[in-house]
LUMFI-912723 format. One record per residue (C-alpha): z, y, x; residue in three letters; residue number from 1. Coordinates in pm, whole numbers, plus 50000, padded with zeros to 5 digits. Layout:
! LUMFI-912723
<<Z Y X> "ALA" NUM>
...
***
This chain:
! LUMFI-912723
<<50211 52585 52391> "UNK" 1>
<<49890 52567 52227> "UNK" 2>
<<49680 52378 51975> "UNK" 3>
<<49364 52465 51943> "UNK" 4>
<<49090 52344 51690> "UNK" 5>
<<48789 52254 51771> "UNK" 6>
<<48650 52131 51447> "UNK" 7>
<<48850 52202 51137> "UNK" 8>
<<48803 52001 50797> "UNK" 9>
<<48735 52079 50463> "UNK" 10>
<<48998 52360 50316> "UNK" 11>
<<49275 52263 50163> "UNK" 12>
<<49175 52484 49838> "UNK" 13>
<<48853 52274 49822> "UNK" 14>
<<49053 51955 49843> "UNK" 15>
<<49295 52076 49604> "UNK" 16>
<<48961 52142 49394> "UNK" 17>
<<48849 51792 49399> "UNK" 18>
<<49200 51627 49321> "UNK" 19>
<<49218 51842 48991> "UNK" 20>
<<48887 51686 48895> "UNK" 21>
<<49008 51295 48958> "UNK" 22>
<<49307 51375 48782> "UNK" 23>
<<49117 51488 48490> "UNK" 24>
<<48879 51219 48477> "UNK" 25>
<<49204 50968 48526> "UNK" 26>
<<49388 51094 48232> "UNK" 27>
<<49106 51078 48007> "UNK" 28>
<<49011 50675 48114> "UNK" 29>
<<49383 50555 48098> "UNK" 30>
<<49433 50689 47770> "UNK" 31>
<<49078 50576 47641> "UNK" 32>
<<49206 50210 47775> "UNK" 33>
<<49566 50241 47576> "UNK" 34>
<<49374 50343 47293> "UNK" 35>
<<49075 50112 47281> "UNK" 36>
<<49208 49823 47510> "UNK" 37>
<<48926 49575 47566> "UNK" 38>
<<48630 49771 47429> "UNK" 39>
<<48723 50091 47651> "UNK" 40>
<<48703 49838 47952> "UNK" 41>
<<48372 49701 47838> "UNK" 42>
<<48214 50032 47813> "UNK" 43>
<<48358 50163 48107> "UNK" 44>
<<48202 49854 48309> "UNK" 45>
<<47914 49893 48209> "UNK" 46>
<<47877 50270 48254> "UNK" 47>
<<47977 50270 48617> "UNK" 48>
<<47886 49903 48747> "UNK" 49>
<<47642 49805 48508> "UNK" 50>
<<47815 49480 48434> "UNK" 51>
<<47967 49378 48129> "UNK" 52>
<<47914 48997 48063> "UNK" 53>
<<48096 48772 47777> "UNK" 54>
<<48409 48753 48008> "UNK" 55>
<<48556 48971 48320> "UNK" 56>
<<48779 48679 48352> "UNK" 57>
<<48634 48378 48632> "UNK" 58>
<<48681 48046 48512> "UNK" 59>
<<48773 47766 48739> "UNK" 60>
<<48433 47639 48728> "UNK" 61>
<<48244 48023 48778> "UNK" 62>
<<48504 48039 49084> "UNK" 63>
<<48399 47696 49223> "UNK" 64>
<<48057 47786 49174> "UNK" 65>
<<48088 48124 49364> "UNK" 66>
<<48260 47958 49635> "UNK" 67>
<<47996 47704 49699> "UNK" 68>
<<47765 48023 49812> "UNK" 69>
<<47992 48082 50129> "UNK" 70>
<<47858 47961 50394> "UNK" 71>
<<48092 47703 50623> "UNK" 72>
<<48100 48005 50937> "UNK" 73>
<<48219 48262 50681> "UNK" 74>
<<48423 48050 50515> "UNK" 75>
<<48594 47951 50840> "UNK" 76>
<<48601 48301 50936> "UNK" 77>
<<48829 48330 50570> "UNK" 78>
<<49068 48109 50621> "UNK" 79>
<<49112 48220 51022> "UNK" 80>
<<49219 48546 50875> "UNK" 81>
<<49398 48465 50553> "UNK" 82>
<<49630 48254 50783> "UNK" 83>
<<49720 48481 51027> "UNK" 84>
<<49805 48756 50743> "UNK" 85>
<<49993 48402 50565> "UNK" 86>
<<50168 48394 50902> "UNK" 87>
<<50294 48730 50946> "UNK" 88>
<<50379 48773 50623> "UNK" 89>
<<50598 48476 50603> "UNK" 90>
<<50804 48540 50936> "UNK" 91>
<<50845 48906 50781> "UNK" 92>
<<51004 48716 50491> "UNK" 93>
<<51212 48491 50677> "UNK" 94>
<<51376 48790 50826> "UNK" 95>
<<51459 48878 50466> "UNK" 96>
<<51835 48734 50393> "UNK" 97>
<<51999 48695 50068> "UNK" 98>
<<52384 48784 50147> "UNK" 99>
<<52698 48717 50011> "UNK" 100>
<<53042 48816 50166> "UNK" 101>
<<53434 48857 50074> "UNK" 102>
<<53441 49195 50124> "UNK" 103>
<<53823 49173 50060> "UNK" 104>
<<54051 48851 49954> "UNK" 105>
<<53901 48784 49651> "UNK" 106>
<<53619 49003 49582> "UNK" 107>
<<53270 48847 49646> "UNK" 108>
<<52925 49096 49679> "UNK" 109>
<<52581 48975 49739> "UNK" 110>
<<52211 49005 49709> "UNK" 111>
<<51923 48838 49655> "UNK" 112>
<<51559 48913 49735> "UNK" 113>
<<51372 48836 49406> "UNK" 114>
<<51004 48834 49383> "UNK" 115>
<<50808 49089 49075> "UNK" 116>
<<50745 48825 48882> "UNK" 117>
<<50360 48972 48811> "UNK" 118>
<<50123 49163 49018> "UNK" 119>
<<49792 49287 48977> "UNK" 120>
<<49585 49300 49301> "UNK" 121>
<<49310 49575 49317> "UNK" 122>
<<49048 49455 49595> "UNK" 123>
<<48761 49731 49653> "UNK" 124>
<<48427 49604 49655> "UNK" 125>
<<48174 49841 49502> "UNK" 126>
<<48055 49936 49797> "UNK" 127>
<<48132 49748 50052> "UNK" 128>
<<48338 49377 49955> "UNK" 129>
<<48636 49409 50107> "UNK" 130>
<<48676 49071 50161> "UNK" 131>
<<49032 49154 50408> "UNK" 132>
<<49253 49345 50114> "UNK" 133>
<<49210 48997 49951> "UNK" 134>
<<49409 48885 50196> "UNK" 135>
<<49621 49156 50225> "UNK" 136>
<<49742 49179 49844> "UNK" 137>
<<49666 48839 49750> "UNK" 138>
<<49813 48605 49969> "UNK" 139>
<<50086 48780 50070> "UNK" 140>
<<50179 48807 49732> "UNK" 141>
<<50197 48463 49761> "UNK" 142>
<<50387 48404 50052> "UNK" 143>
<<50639 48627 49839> "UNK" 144>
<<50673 48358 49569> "UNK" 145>
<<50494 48571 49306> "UNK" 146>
<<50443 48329 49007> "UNK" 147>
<<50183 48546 48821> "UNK" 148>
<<49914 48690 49017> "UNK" 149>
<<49620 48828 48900> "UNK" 150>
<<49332 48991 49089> "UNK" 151>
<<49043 49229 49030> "UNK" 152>
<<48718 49349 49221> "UNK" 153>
<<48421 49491 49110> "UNK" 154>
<<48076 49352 49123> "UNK" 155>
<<47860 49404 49447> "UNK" 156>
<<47484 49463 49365> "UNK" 157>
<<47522 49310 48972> "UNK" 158>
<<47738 49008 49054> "UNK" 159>
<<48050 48854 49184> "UNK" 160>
<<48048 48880 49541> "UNK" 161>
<<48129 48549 49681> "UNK" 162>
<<48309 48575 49994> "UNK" 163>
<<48562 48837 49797> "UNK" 164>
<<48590 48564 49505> "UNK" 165>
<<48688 48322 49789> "UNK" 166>
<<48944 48507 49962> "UNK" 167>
<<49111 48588 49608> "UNK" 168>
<<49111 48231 49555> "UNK" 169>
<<49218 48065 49836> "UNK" 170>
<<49507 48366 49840> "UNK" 171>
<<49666 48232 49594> "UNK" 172>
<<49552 48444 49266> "UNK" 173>
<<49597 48272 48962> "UNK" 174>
<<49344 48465 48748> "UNK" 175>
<<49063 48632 48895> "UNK" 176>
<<48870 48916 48729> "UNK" 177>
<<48492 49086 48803> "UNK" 178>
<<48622 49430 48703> "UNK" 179>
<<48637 49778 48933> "UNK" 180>
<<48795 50059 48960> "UNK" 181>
<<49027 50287 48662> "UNK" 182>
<<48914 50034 48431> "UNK" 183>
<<49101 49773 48607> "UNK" 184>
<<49398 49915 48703> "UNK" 185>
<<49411 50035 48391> "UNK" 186>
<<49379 49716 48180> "UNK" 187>
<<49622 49549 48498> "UNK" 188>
<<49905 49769 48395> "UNK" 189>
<<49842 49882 48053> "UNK" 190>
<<49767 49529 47892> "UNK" 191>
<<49445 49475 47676> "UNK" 192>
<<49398 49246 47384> "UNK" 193>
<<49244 48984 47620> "UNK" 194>
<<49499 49065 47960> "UNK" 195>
<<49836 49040 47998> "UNK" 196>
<<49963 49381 48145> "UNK" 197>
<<50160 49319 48503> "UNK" 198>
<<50504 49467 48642> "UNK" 199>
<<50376 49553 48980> "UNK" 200>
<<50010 49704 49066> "UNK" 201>
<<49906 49681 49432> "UNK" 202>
<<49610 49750 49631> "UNK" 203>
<<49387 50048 49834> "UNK" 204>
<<49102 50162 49640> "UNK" 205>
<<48871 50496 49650> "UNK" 206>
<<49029 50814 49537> "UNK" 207>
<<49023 50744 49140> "UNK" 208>
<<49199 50444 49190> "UNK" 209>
<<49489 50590 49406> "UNK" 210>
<<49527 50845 49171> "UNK" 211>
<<49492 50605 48851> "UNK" 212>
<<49828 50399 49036> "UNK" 213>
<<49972 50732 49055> "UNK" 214>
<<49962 50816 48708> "UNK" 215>
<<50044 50450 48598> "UNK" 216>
<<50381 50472 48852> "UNK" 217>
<<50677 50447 48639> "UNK" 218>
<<50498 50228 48384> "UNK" 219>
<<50450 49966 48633> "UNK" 220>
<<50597 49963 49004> "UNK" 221>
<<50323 50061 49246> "UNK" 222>
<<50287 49949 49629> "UNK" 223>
<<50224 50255 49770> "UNK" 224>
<<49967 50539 49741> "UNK" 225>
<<49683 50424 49924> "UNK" 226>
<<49372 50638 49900> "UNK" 227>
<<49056 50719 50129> "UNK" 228>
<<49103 50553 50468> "UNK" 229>
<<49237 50811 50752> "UNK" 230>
<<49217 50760 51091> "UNK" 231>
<<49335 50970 51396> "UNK" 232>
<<49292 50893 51767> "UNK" 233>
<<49520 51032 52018> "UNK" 234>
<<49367 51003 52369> "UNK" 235>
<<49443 51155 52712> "UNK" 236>
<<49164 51091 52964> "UNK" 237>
<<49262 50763 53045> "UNK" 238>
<<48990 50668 52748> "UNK" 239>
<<48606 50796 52709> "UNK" 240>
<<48415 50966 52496> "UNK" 241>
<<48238 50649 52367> "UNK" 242>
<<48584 50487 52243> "UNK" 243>
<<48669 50777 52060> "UNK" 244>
<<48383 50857 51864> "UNK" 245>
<<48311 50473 51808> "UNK" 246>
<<48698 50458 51683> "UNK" 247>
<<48632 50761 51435> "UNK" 248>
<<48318 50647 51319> "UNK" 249>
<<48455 50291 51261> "UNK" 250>
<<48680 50461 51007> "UNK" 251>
<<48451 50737 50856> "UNK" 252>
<<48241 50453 50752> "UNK" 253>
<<48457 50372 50433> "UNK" 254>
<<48359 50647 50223> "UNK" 255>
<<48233 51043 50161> "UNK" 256>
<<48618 51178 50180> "UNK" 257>
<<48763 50972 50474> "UNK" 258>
<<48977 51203 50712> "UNK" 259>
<<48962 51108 51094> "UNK" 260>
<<49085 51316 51381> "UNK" 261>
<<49052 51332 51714> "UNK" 262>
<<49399 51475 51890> "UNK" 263>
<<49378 51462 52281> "UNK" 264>
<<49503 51686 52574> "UNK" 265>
<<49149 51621 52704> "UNK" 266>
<<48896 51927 52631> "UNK" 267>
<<48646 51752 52787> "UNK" 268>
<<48690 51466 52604> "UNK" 269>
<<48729 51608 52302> "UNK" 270>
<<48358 51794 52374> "UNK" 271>
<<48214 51491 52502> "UNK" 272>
<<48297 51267 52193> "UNK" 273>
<<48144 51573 51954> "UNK" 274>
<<47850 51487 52151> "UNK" 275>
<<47874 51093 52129> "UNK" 276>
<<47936 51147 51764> "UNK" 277>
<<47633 51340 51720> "UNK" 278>
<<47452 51024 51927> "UNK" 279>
<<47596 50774 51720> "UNK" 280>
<<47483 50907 51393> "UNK" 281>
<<47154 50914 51472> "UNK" 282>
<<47189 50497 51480> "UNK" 283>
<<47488 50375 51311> "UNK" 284>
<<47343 50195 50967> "UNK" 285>
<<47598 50357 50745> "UNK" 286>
<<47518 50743 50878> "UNK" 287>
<<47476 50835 50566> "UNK" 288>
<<47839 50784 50438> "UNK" 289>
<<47993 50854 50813> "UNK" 290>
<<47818 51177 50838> "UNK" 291>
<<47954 51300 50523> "UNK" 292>
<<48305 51234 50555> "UNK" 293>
<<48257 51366 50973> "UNK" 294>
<<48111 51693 50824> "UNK" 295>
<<48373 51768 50557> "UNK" 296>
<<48724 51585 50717> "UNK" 297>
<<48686 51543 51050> "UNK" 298>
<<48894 51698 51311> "UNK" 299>
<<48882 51789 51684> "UNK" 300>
<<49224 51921 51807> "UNK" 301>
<<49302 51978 52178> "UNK" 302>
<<49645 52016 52271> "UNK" 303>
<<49827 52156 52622> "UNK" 304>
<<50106 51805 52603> "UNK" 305>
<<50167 51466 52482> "UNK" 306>
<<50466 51618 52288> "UNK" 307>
<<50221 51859 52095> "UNK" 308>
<<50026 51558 52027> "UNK" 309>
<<50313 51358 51878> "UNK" 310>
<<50377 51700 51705> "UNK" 311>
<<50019 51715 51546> "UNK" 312>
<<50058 51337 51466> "UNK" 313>
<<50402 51352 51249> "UNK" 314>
<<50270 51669 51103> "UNK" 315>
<<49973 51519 50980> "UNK" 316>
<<50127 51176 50884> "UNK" 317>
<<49789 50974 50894> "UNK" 318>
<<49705 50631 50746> "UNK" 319>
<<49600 50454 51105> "UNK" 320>
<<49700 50589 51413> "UNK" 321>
<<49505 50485 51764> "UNK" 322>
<<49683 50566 52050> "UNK" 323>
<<49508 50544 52391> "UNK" 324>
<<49769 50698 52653> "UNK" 325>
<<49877 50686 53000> "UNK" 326>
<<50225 50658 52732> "UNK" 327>
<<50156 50420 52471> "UNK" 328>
<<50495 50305 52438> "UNK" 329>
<<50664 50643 52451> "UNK" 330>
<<50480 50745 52098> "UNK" 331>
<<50566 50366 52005> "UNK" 332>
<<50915 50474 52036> "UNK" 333>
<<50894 50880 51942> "UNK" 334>
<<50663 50833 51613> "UNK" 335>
<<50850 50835 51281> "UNK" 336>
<<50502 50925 51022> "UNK" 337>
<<50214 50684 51009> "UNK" 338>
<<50093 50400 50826> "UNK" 339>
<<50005 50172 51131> "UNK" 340>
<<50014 50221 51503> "UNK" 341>
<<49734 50066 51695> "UNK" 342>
<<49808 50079 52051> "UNK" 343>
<<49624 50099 52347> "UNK" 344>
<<49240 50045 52412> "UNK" 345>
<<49210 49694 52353> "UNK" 346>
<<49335 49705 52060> "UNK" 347>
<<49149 49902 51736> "UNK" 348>
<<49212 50000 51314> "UNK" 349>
<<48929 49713 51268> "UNK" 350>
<<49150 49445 51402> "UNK" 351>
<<49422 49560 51164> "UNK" 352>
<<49204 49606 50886> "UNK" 353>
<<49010 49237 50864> "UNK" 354>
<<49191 48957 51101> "UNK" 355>
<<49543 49011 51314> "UNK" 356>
<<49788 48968 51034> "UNK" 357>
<<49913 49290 50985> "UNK" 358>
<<49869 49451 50633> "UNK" 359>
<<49574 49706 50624> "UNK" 360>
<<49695 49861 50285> "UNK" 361>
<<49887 50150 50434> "UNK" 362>
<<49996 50501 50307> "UNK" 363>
<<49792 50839 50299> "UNK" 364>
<<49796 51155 50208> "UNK" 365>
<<50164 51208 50453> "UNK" 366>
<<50329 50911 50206> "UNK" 367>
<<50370 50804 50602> "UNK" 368>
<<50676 51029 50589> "UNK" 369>
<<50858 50840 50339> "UNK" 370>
<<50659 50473 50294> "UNK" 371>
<<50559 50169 50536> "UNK" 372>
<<50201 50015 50398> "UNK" 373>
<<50233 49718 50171> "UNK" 374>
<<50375 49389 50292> "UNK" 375>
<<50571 49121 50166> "UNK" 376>
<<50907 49293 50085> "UNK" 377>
<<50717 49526 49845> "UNK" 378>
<<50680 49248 49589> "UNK" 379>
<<51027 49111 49626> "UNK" 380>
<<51324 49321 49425> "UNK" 381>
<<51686 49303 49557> "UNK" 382>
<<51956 49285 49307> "UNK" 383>
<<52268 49297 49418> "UNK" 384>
<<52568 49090 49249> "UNK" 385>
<<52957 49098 49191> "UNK" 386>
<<53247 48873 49096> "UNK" 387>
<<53608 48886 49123> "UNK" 388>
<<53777 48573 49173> "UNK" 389>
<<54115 48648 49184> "UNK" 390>
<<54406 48813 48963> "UNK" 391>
<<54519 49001 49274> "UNK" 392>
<<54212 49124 49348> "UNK" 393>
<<54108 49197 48963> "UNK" 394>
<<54450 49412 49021> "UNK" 395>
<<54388 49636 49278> "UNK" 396>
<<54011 49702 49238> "UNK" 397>
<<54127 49778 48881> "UNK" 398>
<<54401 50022 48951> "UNK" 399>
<<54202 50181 49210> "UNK" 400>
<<53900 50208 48952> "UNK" 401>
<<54077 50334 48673> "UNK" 402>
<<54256 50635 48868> "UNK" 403>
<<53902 50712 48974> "UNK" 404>
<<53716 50688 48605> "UNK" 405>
<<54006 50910 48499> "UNK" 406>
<<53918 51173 48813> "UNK" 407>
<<53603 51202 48641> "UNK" 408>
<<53687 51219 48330> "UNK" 409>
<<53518 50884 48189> "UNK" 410>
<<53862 50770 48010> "UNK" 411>
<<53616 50454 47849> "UNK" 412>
<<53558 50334 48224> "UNK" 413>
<<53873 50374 48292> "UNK" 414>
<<53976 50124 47991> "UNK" 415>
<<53783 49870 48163> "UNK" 416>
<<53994 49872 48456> "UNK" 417>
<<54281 49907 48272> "UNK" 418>
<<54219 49591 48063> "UNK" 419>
<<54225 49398 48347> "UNK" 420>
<<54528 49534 48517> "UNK" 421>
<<54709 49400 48191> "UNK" 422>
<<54558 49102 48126> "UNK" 423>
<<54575 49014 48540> "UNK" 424>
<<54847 49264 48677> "UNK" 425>
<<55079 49182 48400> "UNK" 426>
<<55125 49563 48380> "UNK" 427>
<<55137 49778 48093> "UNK" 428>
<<54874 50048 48151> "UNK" 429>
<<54831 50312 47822> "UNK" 430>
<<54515 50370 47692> "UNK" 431>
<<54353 50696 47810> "UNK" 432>
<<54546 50710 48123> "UNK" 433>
<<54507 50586 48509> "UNK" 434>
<<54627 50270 48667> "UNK" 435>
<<54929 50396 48794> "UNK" 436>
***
């Protein structure tokens, strides 16, 4: 057995190196926000965006006038996606049951699915408007039965961008804010003087705003830690060079620290789409990001089997995971660590990301290992329930429960039982001691 890499990434120490600085810079914002509230979040808008106007907050009139800038194609194009997302999201919640069942004569246990009853929905837009994670946090919030939902995004080139505004709107948000990254997910789960603080925080953003979430985690519930997009391919040579690189590129496009690996059993694929990647550079419009995040994460490994490839794959836990196989269904059914699978060659991380339905906010950094990506359950809580509606049943749970405080040592639990044996048994049970 072999693996063998052909192009290696950035070292983990210099990763390591980088993460040290965010968390830094993190600290320092989030406590500058707890400590200065609305005037932390001015400056801190207008320091890194430029933009700090009378209100972050949208009014119902600012939204209606932001809309009317869409044009009827786009805004088509909107709604086409926001309702397949609406659509899987809803039969993913209709497959969520509250229970309730007589576990024995008498004795009733349930659960019901609750929804977080306010969320704050981070949509990236700096760069490039991510028009789809409206969708994604937004309106499946929604769907969810969230009755507080408020979203932010920064401005794109000085102002709200309008399509983004749209898709927040139409999702379902019920206050809409013009205000990027720590700054907002800061003031979302902190609180400021003019913004309610929220119980759930949900979202992908760049690097500072996954690790702002993480920080904030405990404070508020958070989705899921979902930073710099990662993408891997795993081809055999039933795919070309072209598809591969393409598929990396599409992915590499998102920002300077964007991991994306190639994994085949294909060396001549694997030096052919080094080559197209090299070609494609020289004309794809957003080289200048790609190439970065190519140079510094991206990864060529060539492996003897399709079993070293799934080994590569769970080892690496990536965010999206393109498989293009004589075997797509085998790693369908063998993979345990990703985010999403996209499978086969019609199929790509693009589709997932903007327009089938599935949610593109999805876990990195090997959070694959022990996290799905966001969808609707994550914003519903289930609290389970208990009642006892009989005296023989108050009887025997009760003597069994008391014997069982008393194993431990907890002879105030064991009261509790004990009361009710009395008052329901008709037996007399000492204090301090077992149901007999």
């Amino acid at each position: 057995m072999a693996i063998t890499y052909l192009k290696c990434s950035k070292p983990d120490a210099d990763r390591a190196q980088d993460d040290a600085h965010t968390r830094a810079v993190v600290e320092a914002t989030l406590a500058d926000i707890e400590a200065r509230g609305d005037q932390a979040v001015r400056d801190l808008a207008q320091k890194h965006d430029n933009y700090a106007p009378a209100s972050f907050r949208l009014s119902k009139a600012d939204i209606q006038r932001i809309m009317a800038k869409v044009s009827p194609r786009d805004m088509e194009d909107i709604k086409f996606a926001q309702k397949q997302v609406r659509n899987f999201a809803q039969a993913q919640r209709d497959s969520m049951l509250d229970i309730e069942v007589e576990t024995m004569p008498g004795v009733i246990l349930g659960h019901k699915h609750i929804p977080v009853q306010s969320v704050g929905c981070y949509v990236p837009g700096g760069k490039f408007p991510m028009v789809a994670s409206a969708h994604m946090s937004v309106a499946t919030a929604s769907v969810a039965g969230v009755p507080r939902i408020i979203a932010c995004t920064p401005p794109f080139n000085g102002e709200p961008n309008p399509a983004v505004i749209t898709a927040m709107h139409l999702g379902g948000a019920h206050e809409i804010y013009v205000l990027g990254g720590i700054q907002a997910v800061g003031a979302m789960a902190i609180g400021t003087e003019t913004m309610e603080p929220v119980h759930l925080l949900v979202g992908p953003g760049n690097a500072f705003v996954a690790e702002a979430k993480r920080q904030l985690f405990g404070r508020v519930g958070i989705d899921l830690f979902a930073g710099p997009t990662e993408t891997m391919v795993i081809a055999d040579d039933t795919v070309d060079a072209e598809m591969c690189a393409t598929d990396l590129l599409g992915q590499a496009e998102h920002g300077y620290d964007s991991p994306a690996a190639l994994v085949t059993t294909s060396r001549s694929l694997a030096e052919a789409t080094i080559l197209e990647i090299d070609r494609l550079l020289e004309i794809l419009p957003t080289a200048n990001t790609a190439s970065v995040s190519w140079q510094d994460y991206g990864e060529i490994i060539v492996c003897d089997s399709h079993q070293e490839m799934l080994q590569v794959s769970e080892e690496k836990a990536y965010e999206h995971v393109q498989v293009m196989t004589d075997r797509d269904d085998w790693f369908l059914e063998k993979m345990t660590c990703y985010g999403a699978l996209f499978l086969g060659p019609r199929t790509n991380v693009s589709n997932g990301d903007k327009v089938i339905g599935t949610n593109h906010t999805l876990p990195t950094k090997k959070a694959g290992r022990y996290t799905g990506g966001l969808w609707v359950g994550k914003y519903l809580k289930t609290h389970s329930y208990q009642k006892i509606t009989t005296d023989e049943a108050a009887t025997l749970v009760g003597e069994y429960g008391s014997r069982l405080c008393m194993l431990e040592g907890f002879v105030g639990h064991a009261e509790q039982c004990n009361l009710r044996v009395r008052r329901y048994g008709n037996k007399d049970v000492p204090y301090g001691t077992g149901a007999q």
